[in-house]
N, C-alpha and C positions, 0 to 999 in steps of 0.2 A: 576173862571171857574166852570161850573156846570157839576156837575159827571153826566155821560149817564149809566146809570143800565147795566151788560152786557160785556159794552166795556172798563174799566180796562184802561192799558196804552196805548190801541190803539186811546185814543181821541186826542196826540199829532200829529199822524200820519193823523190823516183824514182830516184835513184841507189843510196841504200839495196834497195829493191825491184829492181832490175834486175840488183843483186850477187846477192841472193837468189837470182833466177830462175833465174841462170846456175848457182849452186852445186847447182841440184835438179836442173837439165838437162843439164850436163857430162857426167856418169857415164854416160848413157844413150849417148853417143858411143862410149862401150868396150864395148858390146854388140855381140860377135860377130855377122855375119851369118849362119851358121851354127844361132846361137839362133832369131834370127826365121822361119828355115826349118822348124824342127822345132816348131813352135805351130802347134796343129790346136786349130778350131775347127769345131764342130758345126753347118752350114748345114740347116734345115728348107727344106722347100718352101714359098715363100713368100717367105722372108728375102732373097731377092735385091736387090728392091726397096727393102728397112729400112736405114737409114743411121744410125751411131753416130758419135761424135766421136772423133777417134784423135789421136796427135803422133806426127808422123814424121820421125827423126833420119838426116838426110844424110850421107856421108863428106863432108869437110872441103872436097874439091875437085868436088863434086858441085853442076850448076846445077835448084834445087827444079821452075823452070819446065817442064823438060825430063821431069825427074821424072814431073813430073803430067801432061804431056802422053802420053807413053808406057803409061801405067796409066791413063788415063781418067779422073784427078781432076778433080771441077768444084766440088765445095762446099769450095772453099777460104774456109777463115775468119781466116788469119794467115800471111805468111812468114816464118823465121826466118833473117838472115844474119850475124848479129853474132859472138855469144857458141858460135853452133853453126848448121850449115845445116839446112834443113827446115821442114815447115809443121805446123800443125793445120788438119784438114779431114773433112767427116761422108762416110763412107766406106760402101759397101756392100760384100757378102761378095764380091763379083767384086774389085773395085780393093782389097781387102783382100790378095785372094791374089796379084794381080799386084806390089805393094807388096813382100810378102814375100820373094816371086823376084828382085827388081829387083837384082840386082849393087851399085847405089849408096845402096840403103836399107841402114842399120847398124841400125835397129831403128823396132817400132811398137808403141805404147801403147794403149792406150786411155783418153783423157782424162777427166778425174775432176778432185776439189777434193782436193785438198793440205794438210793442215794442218800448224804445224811448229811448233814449242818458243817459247815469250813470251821477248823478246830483251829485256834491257833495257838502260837507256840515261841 
């Protein structure tokens, strides 16, 4: 096993956790785009401006930079290329709706904590 500079005895721990990740995040690949078209969300005046955290899951063959580029993303805060394409990024109600339109986005979240069942070991 090859030491990661940094991370000490968390390198037993990430592989566990990144099975995890994947098992929450997977599903969200087989969201119709279809679905993400038909979520309406309520914009006030004002709310243009207000940016929320979201995760946004790419078809498989879809590059995230292009993504963002085309919808106006800037507050990118993660890319995701591994387990599944796509990013997490704080989003306003414009690149929310462009998102949704986008042909290559399979679905958007809105980011939140997660809790999940005590595994034990």
């Amino acid at each position: 096993m090859r030491a990661i500079p940094g991370v000490g005895l968390c390198r037993p721990i990430l592989r566990p956790v990144l099975v995890a990740a994947a098992v929450l995040v997977v599903p969200l690949a087989g969201v119709p785009v279809a679905y993400a078209a038909q979520v309406v969300e309520s914009v006030r005046p004002g709310d243009e401006a207000r940016t929320e955290p979201y995760i946004v899951t790419l078809a498989p063959d879809a590059d995230p930079e292009r993504v963002m580029d085309e919808t106006g993303v800037t507050k990118v805060r993660y890319v995701y290329r591994s387990a599944v394409r796509g990013f997490a990024a704080d989003l306003d109600a414009a690149q929310l709706a462009a998102l949704r339109a986008h042909p290559a986005v399979v679905g958007v979240e809105r980011d939140g904590r997660a809790v999940g069942a005590p595994v034990e070991g």
